[in-house]
C-alpha positions, 0 to 999 in steps of 0.5 A: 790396653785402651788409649787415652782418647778411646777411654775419654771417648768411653767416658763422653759416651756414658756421661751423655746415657746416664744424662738421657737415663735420668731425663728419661726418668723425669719425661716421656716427651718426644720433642722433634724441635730443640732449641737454644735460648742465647741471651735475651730469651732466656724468658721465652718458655714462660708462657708457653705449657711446660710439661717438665723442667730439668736443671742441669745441676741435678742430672748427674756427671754433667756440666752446669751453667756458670754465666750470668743470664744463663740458668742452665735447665732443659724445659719440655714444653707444648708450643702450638700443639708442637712438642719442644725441649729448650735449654735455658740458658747455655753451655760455653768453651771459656767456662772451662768445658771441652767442647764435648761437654759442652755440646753434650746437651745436642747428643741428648737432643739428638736422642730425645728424637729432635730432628731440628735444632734452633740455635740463638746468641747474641753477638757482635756486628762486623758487617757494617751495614748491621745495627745493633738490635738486627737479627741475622740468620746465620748462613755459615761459620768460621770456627776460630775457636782452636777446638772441635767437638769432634776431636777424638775416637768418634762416637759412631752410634751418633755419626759419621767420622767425617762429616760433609759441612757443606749446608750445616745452617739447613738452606730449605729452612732459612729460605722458608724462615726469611721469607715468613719473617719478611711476611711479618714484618721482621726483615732478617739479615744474612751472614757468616757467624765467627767463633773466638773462644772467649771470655775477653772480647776480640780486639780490633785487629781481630776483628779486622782479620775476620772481616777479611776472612769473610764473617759479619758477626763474631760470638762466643758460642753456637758453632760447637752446637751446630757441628755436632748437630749436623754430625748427628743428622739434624737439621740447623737453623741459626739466630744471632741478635746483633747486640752490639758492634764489635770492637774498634768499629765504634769509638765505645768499650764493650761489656756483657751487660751492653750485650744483655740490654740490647738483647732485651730490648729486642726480646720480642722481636726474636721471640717472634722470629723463633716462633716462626723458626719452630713452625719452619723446623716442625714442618721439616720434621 
């Protein structure tokens, strides 16, 4: 008789093939370069030459999107001659979603053939030398969340039981991405990303803990994606917009919707980043 976390772990395992199954029925791309579209870039594949689109909703036994600005489908597109596969829109823990369900689409990327993952968010500023409108490359993170995706029997066939965390954000990459930015003009922040489960924004006491622990932005996402994107061997490169200052360092309530025009009015900006972020990845690939 199996235990319970071994049958989860079973069940996980055939989701994530059924998942890449029906993709596959769908597309024969080989995308090296995957990406998140976080708020505010939700747009970015517009003009790029799809090749296919897939909504989570119809793949089967896997989990859609219920937040607003967050439509939930894997785009295959051409970027520059560069094959990539993005996801419009995210995932998240407060949707009620295990962090294995919700890092799904990363396992599916990882067998697509990705070699390189681009996660994007908006999140809250705790350095006090950020502004809002910031893009910061994130060198670390605290998982503040109370899960990990990697809780339970390991999936053997995607990585090792205990993986090293030491260089999860991939070193060689930022430094080529901040170098390239400053050349365009986009100066790049650096800083450790924290992650709180959501949905309620964190209090200023918390976010006082998580200055003293050492991180300058705090967001609702990214960190299961990258855990188990640097589990399967992939290389990590991460974006955050600073949207907003987080709680108690301004005198102003916060709001999803602050969150979703800051992001906007700087969709530029990061879309140029991530492009540059897609030559980085491709050439690392």
């Amino acid at each position: 008789m199996e235990r319970g976390d071994n049958v989860e772990t079973t069940m996980l395992e055939e989701r994530i093939q059924a998942a890449y199954d029906f993709i596959r029925t769908k597309t024969n791309a080989k995308p090296t370069v995957g990406i998140v579209l976080g708020s505010g870039l939700g747009n970015f594949c517009d003009n790029l030459m799809c090749t296919a689109t897939i909504s989570f909703a119809e793949i089967p036994r896997f989990p859609v999107a219920t937040v607003k600005g967050h439509v939930g489908k894997f785009i295959f597109a051409n970027f520059n001659g560069i094959e990539i596969v993005a996801l419009q829109g995210r995932l998240h823990y407060y949707e009620g979603y295990t962090q294995q369900e919700v890092t799904m689409p990363m396992r599916i990327m990882q067998l697509l053939g990705v070699k390189t993952v681009i996660l994007t968010n908006a999140a809250g500023g705790i350095n006090i030398s950020f502004s809002p409108g910031d893009i910061m490359q994130i060198v670390d993170h605290i998982n503040f969340s109370g899960s990990n995706p990697l809780i339970g029997k390991n999936l053997e066939r995607f990585g090792p039981r205990f993986p090293d965390m030491g260089d999860v954000y991939t070193k060689t990459l930022r430094e080529e991405l901040k170098l390239r930015a400053e050349a365009a003009g986009i100066p790049l922040k650096e800083g450790v990303y924290a992650m709180y489960s959501g949905p309620s924004f964190e209090t200023p006491a918390e976010i006082r803990f998580f200055r003293s622990m050492g991180a300058d932005a705090v967001g609702m996402s990214t960190v299961p994606e990258a855990i188990v994107a640097h589990h399967g061997g992939l290389n990590v490169i991460g974006l955050s917009c600073i949207a907003n200052m987080a709680a108690g360092i301004l005198d102003q309530k916060l709001s999803h919707e602050d969150v979703i025009r800051t992001a906007n009015q700087v969709r530029d900006k990061l879309a140029k980043v991530l492009s540059l972020a897609i030559e980085v990845a491709n050439n690392k690939s």
